[in-house]
N, C-alpha and C positions, 0 to 999 in steps of 0.2 A: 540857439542851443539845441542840442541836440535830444530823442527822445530818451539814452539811457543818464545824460544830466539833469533831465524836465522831472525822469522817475525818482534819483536821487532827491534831489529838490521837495518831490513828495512825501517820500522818505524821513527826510529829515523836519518835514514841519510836519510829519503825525508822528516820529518822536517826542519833538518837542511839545505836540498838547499832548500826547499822555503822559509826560512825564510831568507837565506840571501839574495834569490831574490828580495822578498819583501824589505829589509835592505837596498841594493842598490837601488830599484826604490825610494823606499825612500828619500836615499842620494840624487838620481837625484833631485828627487820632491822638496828636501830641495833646495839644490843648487838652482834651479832656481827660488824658493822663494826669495831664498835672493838677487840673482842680480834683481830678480822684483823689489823688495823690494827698494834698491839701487837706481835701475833706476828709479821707482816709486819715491823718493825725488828729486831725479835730474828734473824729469819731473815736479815736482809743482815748483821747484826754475825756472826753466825755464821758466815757463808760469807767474806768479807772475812776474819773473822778467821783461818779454815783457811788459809786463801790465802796471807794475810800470814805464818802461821806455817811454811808447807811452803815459803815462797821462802825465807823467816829459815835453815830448817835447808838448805836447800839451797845458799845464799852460805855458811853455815860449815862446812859438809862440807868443801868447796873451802879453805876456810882452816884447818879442818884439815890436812887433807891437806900445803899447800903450809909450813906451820910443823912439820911433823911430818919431814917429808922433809930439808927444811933444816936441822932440828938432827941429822938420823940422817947426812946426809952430808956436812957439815962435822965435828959431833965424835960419830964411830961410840964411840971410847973412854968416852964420859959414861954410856953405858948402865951399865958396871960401875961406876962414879962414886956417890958420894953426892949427893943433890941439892943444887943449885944452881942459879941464875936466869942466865938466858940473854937478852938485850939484845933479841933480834929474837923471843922471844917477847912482852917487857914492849912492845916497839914495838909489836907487832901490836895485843894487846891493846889501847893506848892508841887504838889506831885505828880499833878496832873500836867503835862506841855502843853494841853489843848483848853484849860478853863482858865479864864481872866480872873474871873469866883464865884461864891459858893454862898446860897442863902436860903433862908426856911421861910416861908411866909405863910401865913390864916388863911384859909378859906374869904377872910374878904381882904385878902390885899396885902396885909402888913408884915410889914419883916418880923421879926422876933431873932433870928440868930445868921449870922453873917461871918464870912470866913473875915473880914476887915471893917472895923468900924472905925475908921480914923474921919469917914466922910459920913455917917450913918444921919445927921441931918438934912443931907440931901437924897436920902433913901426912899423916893416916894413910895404912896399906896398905890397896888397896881392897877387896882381897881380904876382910881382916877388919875391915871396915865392914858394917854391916848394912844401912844403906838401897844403899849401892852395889856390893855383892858378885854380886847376882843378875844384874843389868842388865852388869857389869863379864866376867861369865862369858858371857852371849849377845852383847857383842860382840866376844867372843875368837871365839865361831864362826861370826862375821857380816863381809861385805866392807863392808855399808854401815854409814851414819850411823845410832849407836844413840842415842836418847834415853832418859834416867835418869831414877829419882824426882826430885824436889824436895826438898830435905834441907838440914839445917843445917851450911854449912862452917864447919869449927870456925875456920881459918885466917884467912876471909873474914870474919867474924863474922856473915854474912848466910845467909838460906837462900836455894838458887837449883836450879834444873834443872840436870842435867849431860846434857851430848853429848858421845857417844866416836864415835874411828873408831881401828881396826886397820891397823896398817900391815904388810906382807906383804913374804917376803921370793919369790926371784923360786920357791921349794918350794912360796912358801902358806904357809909357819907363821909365827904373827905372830912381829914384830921388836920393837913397841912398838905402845902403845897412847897416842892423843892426845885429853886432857879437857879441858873447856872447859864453865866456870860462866856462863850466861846471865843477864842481870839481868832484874830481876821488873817493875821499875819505873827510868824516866827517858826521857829523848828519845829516841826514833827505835827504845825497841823493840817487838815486834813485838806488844805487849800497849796501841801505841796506844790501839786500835779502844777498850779496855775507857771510855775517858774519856767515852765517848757516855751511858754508864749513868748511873741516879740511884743516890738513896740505894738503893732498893729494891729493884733489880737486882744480878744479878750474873752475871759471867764465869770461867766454866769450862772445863779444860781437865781431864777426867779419863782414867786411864790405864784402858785398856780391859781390861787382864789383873788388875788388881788392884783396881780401881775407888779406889786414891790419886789425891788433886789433886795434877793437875801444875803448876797455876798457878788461882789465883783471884782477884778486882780485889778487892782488900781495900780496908772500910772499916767502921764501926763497928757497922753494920749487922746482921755475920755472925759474931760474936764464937767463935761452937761452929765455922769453921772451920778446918783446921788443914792440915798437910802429915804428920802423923805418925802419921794412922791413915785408915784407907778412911771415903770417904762409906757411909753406911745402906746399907740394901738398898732401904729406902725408894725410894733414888735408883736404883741401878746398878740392881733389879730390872727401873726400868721403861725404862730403858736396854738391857738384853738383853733385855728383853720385842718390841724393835722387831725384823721380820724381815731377815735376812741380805740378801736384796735389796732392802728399803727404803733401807741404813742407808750408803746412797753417796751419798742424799741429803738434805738437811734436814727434818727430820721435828718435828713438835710432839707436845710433852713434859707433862705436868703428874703432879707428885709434891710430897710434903713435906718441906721442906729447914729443917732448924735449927726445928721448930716452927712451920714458917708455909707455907700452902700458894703454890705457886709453880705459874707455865707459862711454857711457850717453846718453845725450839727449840733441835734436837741434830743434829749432825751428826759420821760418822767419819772420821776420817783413817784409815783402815787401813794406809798405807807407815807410818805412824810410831804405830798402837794406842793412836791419840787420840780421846775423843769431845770434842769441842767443845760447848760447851751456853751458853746464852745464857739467863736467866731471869727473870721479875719474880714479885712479890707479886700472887697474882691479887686481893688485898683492895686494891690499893693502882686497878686495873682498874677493880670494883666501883664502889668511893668515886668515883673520875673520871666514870664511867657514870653513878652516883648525881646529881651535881650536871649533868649535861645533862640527864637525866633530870625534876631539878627546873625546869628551863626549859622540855622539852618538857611538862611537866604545867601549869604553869602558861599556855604557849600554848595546852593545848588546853582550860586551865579557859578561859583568854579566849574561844577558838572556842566552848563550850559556851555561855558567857553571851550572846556575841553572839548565837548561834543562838537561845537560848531565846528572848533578849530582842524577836529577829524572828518567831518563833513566838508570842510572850506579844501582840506589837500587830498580826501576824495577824488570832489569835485574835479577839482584842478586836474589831479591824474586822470578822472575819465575824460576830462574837458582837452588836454593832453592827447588824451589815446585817440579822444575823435578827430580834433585836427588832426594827427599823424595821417589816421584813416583817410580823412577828407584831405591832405594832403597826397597822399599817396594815389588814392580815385582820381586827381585831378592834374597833376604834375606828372611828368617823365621823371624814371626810376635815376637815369643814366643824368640827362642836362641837367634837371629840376628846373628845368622852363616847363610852363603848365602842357599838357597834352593834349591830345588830338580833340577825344570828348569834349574834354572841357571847356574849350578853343570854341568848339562849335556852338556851347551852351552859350556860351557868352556872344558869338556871333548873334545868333537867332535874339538873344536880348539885346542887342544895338540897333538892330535893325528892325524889332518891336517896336523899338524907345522912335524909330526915325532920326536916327540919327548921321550925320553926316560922318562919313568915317570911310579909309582905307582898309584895303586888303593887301599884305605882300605875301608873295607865293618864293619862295627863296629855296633855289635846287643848289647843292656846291658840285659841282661837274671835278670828273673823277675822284670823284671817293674811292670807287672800286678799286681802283691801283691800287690806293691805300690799303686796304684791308689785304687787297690781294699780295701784295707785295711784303706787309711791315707784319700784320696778323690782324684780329681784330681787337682786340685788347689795345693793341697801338690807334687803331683807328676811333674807337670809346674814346680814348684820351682827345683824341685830335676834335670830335665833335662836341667834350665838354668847353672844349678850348672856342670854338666856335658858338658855340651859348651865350658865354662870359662876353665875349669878344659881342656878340649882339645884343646882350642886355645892357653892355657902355655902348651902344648905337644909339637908341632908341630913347626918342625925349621921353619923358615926364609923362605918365598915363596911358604909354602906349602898351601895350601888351607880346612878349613874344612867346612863341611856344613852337612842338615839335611835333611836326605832320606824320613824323613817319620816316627812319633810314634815314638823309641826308638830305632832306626835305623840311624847311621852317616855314611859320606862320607869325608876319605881326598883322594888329591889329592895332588901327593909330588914327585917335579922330580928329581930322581938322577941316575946317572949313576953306581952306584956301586950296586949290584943285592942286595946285603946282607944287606947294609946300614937301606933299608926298612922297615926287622925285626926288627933290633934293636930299634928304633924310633918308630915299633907297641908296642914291650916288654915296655917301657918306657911311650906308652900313657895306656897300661895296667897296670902298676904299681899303676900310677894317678888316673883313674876312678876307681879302685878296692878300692881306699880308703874308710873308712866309710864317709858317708855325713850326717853333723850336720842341720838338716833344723827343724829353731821352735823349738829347745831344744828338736830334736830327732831324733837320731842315726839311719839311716839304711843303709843295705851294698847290690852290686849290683854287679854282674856277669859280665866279659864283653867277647867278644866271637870276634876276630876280621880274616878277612881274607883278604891277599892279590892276587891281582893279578899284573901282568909288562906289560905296553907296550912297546916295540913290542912283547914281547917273548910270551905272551899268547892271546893275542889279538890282532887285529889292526883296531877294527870296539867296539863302542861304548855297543852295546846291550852284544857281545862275551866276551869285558871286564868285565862288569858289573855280567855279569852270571859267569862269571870264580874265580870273585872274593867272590860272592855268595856264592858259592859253597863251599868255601876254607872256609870261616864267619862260613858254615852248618857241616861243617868237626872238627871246631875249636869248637864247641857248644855239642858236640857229648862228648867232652874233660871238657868241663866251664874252662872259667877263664883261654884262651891260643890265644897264634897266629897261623893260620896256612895259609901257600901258598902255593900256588893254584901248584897242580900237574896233572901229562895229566889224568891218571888214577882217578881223581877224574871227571875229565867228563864222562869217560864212567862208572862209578857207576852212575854218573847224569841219564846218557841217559837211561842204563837198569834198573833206578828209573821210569824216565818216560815209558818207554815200560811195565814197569810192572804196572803201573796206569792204563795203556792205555789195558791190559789185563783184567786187574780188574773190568774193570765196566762193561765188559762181560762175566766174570769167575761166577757169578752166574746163568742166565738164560743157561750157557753152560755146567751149573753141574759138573764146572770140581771143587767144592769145597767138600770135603769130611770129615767125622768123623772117629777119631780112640778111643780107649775105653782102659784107663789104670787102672787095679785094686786098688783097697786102702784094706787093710787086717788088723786086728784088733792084738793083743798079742797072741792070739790062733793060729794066720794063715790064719781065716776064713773070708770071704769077709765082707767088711764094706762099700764101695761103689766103686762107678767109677767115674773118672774124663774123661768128656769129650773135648778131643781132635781136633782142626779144623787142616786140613789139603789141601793145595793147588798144583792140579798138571795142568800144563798147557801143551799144542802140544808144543810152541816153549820155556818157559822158563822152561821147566822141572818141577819137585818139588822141591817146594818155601818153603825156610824156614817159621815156622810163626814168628821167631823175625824180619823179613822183613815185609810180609805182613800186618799182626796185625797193625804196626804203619802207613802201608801207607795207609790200611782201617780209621784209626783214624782219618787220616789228608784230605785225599776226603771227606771224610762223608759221608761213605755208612756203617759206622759198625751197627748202628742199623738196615739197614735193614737183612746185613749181621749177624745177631744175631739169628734175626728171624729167618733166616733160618737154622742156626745150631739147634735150636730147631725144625724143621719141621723134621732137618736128624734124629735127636739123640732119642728125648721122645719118639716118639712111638717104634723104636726096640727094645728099651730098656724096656721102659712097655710090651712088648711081650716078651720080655726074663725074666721078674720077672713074669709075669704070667706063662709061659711054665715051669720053675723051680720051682714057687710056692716058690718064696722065696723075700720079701724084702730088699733090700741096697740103698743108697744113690747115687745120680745123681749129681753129682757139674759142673756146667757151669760156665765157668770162662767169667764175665760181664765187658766191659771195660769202661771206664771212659764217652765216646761219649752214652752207651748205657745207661747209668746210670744216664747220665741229660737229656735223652729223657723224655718230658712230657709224654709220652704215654709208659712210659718203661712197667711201672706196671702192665696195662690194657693188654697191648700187650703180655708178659710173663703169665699172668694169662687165658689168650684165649688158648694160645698154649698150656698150662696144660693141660685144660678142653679140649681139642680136641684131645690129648694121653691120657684122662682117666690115667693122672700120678698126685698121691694123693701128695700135696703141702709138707708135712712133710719129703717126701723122699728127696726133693731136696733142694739142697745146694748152696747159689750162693758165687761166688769166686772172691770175689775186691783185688786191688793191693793197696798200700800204695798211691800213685802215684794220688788217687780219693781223696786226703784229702787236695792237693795242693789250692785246689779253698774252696769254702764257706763251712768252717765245720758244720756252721747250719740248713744249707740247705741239705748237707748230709744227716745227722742224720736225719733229719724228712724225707727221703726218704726210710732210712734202716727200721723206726719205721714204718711205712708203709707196708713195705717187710715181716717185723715180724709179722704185724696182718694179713697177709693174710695167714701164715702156714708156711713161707718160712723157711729156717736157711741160717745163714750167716757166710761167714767166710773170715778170712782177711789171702790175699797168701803173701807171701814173707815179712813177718815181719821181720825188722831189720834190713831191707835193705834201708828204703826209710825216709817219713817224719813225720810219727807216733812216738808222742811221749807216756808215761807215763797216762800223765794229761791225754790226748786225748783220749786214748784207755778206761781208764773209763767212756768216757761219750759216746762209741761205743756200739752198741745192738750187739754183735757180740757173735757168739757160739762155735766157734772154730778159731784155731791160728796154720796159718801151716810155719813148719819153712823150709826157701829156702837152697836150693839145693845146695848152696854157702858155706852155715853154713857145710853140713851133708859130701859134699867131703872131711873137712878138717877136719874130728872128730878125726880122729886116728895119725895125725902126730903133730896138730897145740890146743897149751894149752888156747891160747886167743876163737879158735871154741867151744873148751867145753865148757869154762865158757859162749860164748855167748849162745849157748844154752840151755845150765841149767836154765840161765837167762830168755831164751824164756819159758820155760818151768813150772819154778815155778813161771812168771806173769800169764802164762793160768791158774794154778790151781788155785793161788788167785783170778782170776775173773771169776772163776766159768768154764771155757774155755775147752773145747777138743782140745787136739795137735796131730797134724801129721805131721810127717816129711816127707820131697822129698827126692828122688834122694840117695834113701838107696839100695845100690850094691853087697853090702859085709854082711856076717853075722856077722864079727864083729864091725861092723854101728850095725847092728841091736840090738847084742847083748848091748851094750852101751850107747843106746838109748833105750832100755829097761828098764837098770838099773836107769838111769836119771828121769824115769818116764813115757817118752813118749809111748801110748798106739797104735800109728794109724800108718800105714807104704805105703808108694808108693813109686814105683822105680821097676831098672830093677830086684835088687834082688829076684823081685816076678813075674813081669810080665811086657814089654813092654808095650807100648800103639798097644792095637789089634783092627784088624775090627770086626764087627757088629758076622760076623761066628767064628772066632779065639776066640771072647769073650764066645760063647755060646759053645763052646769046653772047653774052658779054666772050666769053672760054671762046663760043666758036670764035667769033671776031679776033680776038689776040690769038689764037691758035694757029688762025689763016696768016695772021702775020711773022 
């Protein structure tokens, strides 16, 4: 992966933990939303319910009081009285929503007047009552509204809260005492508020000195609660746990009640030593939480996926964008076979690994035509066609790619030395085919050489040049395979030593002319063909079929032209003046010299500086100058011809000159190669080709001279055919400048 997918990657996992952090603080944040929340309704039913309960006792204070007074000063005598029901208690009562009833009792205990006395035998004294005895004593020393336990009237058959008030005489010492049972439940009492609660909840009213309920919202829920014995310690501990000055306001609670953990809210009545408490099941919280909870996780699996899933085709597109890149750095724009770089990268790793494996060097011989000929756009086409056509060559693992121009690269590892041939032979088969591009047909050369490593190389640049080499060996041939042999590097190397001589073999004069006679059907000279000749200190005397083409390929033959003209026209204009006789000078012109801008101007100086008249001389092209722009030719030769020159084409019939072409040549003579002239006398296809050469010069008006005529009966045979002009050893080697001016005098005298 790459480093802008490694960053993404980063990217996306510090996304995702801060977002789950956030996720979680969240949760938290939720969570204690909701027990706010929670405890926030506990906390209004609590306070509401204080509320409600201190106005409750406060409207029956007052009605105590005024049903208390009313029976003491209407009937003062009832006090010593046995009880009895008295009409304006049972009214009150009735009137009241909140009193169960209504009764007057003595300073010690005993009723005397009762809103109902249908049960008045089970009316005990409070005194010897046990839930009401203690409460019954603190409001005998109390002016205000005392509130009692909760307890079961036997009378009423209910259990209810009792409130007393003390009635006073004008000494202070009580006169009677006025009770009055509150109900626990129905309309309008003060234990509304409880109906807010669920099942899980509950409402409390505990008594602060004893820690007995004084009321609780009963429902099925709280089975273990009761009025007949104190809540736990569990509870009341954490009840007096709250401090003295908190406890005037509502405070949050959590303790365990009846086996189940509970929280809320507690609040005190201190005028009346009530805690108020409001509470739920904190599991019941939990579970609620729980199931928001599973929405929030399920929104943020959704966010998770969405994100990933923008992260994942991100990804993908940069993952995308970098292969194209790394696509593009590595492959040709044009084949999409890998390129040169990367060819090498991969080279230099095979031969790290040690690996057995080939090299092929794949040149397609004339491409150029193509481009030159069709444009390049057509020639693009033709080298994708050649890709294709070598990526179905090449087995399984091998590798091709594109060196450069019209130049490939496989790379293909086998262990079997020979396998490699076979698999060039077969991708030669395929390129050699004709390629149809555009509705037309052209065919292409291919020229392939191998090298092995490890056998001929073990270093990247040695392979490469060995396989070179073998490509350069193979092209010499067209249209074959050749691998790389040792002796092909030292022709390499004494290639290069003889460059490396070259471009000092002029100023070191060690380049020389020799002078071969040309003789007419008489015998009598017709001209001379000048000869270059190369002798060096360390590589001896150089062929010119060596030298010639490595002048071609530096690019020194134009100057090296020049200067065979500096050796040659003036000895030679000194030797037709000394003899006082005219012949012809042919300089054989090579292709590099021939598209020099400056050929003409330059050849025409060197004339006119040997005083050698334009008519004498003859210049001598090879087939080999028609490879490239025939029209461009032609207006070089027409050129040649108006300045005086004559021209003549060497080695006809050997090369690319066709028919068509040769009529549209300015040329003057037609000399037929050396090839043809050895095989006159044993081979029946050399005569006719020559005949052939022979009666096209006459038709096109043309002088012929034959090479390479050794024997008289070449001569004689080549006489008969027609041909009038003769060179060869039969007559004269190629001499130097003295040898030639001996030779003249000799035939001269003759």
């Amino acid at each position: 992966m790459g480093l802008k997918p490694l960053q993404n990657s980063w990217a996306y996992t510090g996304i995702v933990a801060v977002t789950l952090v956030l996720f979680f603080w969240a949760l938290l944040i939720d969570w204690q939303d909701t027990v706010d929340d929670v405890l926030d309704d506990h906390q209004q039913l609590v306070q509401l319910s204080q509320s409600a309960f201190q106005t409750l006792l406060a409207d029956q204070e007052v009605l105590l009081d005024f049903a208390g007074w009313e029976i003491m000063r209407d009937n003062p005598e009832a006090i010593h009285g046995p009880v009895r029901q008295f009409q304006l208690l049972a009214h009150l009562s009735a009137l009241s929503p909140a009193i169960l009833a209504l009764g007057v009792a003595t300073p010690q205990g005993d009723y005397f007047a009762v809103s109902d006395d249908s049960n008045k035998d089970k009316i005990p004294n409070l005194l010897e009552q046990p839930e009401a005895r203690e409460s019954f004593l603190e409001v005998l020393q109390s002016d205000r509204l005392q509130l009692g336990r909760t307890y079961w009237f036997e009378a009423l058959h209910t259990e209810a809260p009792a409130i007393r008030k003390t009635l006073r005489d004008d000494r202070g010492e009580p006169l009677a005492v006025v009770v009055a049972g509150l109900k626990l439940s129905g309309v309008a009492t003060f234990f509304d508020y409880a109906d807010r609660l669920d099942d899980n909840s509950v409402l409390m009213l505990v008594r602060a000195r004893d820690g007995y309920l004084q009321y609780f919202s009963a429902n099925t829920q709280w089975p273990s609660l009761n009025y007949e014995t104190p809540l736990s310690t569990d509870v009341t501990s954490v009840l007096h746990d709250i401090p003295a000055s908190d406890q005037i306001v509502a405070r949050r609670v959590e303790f365990n009640l009846a086996g189940k953990r509970m929280h809320g809210v507690a609040m005190l009545d201190s005028d009346n030593g009530i805690w108020v408490v409001s509470v739920s099941e904190k599991r019941v919280v939990v579970y609620q939480y729980l199931l928001t909870l599973m929405f929030y996780c399920i929104g943020f699996a959704l966010f998770q996926l969405v994100l990933f899933l923008l992260f994942t085709v991100s990804r993908r597109a940069e993952q995308a964008k970098q292969d194209a890149l790394r696509y593009q750095a590595t492959h040709d724009s044009l084949t999409r076979l890998v390129n040169r770089s990367h060819v090498f990268n991969l080279l230099d790793d095979w031969l790290q690994q040690h690996r057995y494996f080939s090299l092929f060097y794949i040149d397609m011989d004339y491409f150029k035509n193509i481009n030159d000929n069709f444009g390049h756009e057509f020639g693009d086409k033709v080298l994708q066609e050649v890709a294709r056509r070598l990526l179905e060559s090449i087995p399984a693992g091998a590798i091709a790619a594109r060196h450069g121009g019209d130049e490939f690269l496989v790379l293909m590892a086998d262990d079997d030395c020979y396998s490699d041939v076979r698999v060039a032979e077969q991708i030669l088969r395929t390129l050699a085919c004709v390629y149809r591009i555009d509705g037309v047909a052209v065919e292409l050369g291919v020229s392939i050489g191998i090298a092995s490593s490890p056998d001929h190389a073990t270093d990247q640049n040695g392979l490469l040049r060995a396989a070179d080499l073998a490509m350069y060996q193979a092209k010499k041939h067209r249209n074959c395979v050749r691998r790389f042999e040792p002796d092909m590097h030292q022709e390499h190397m004494h290639k290069l030593d003889m460059e490396y001589q070259m471009r000092t073999a002029i100023s070191n004069n060690e380049f020389f002319v020799v002078y071969q006679p040309q003789v007419n059907v008489d015998g009598k000279l017709h001209g001379v063909e000048v000869l270059l000749r190369w002798q060096n200190e360390s590589l001896g005397m150089v062929s010119p079929g060596e030298f010639i083409p490595l002048a071609e390929t530096i690019g020194i033959m134009p100057r090296l032209g020049a200067h065979i003209m500096e050796l040659a026209l003036l000895p030679l204009r000194q030797l037709q003046k000394h003899y006082d006789c005219e012949f012809q000078v042919s300089l054989n012109i090579s292709v590099r010299q021939f598209m020099d801008p400056e050929f003409v101007s330059v050849l025409c100086r060197k004339l006119d500086e040997a005083a050698m008249p334009r008519h004498l001389v003859t210049l001598e092209i090879t087939e080999s100058l028609f490879i490239d722009d025939v029209q461009v030719i032609v207006e070089v030769l027409e050129q040649v011809r108006l300045k005086g020159l004559k021209l003549s084409l060497d080695d006809f019939g050997t090369g690319y000159s066709s028919l068509s072409m040769l009529a549209t040549l300015p040329m003057d003579e037609l000399k037929i190669d050396k090839s043809f002239v050895d095989h006159l006398m044993d081979s029946r296809s050399a005569q006719v080709m020559v005949r052939n050469i022979i009666d096209i010069g006459r038709n096109y008006g043309m002088s012929l001279l034959a090479e390479g005529v050794e024997t008289e009966a070449q001569l004689r045979l080549l006489h008969d055919m027609g041909c009038a002009l003769y060179q060869g050893y039969y007559f004269a080697k190629p001499l130097s400048a003295q040898d030639l001016a001996s030779w003249l005098a000799s035939h001269q005298n003759q």
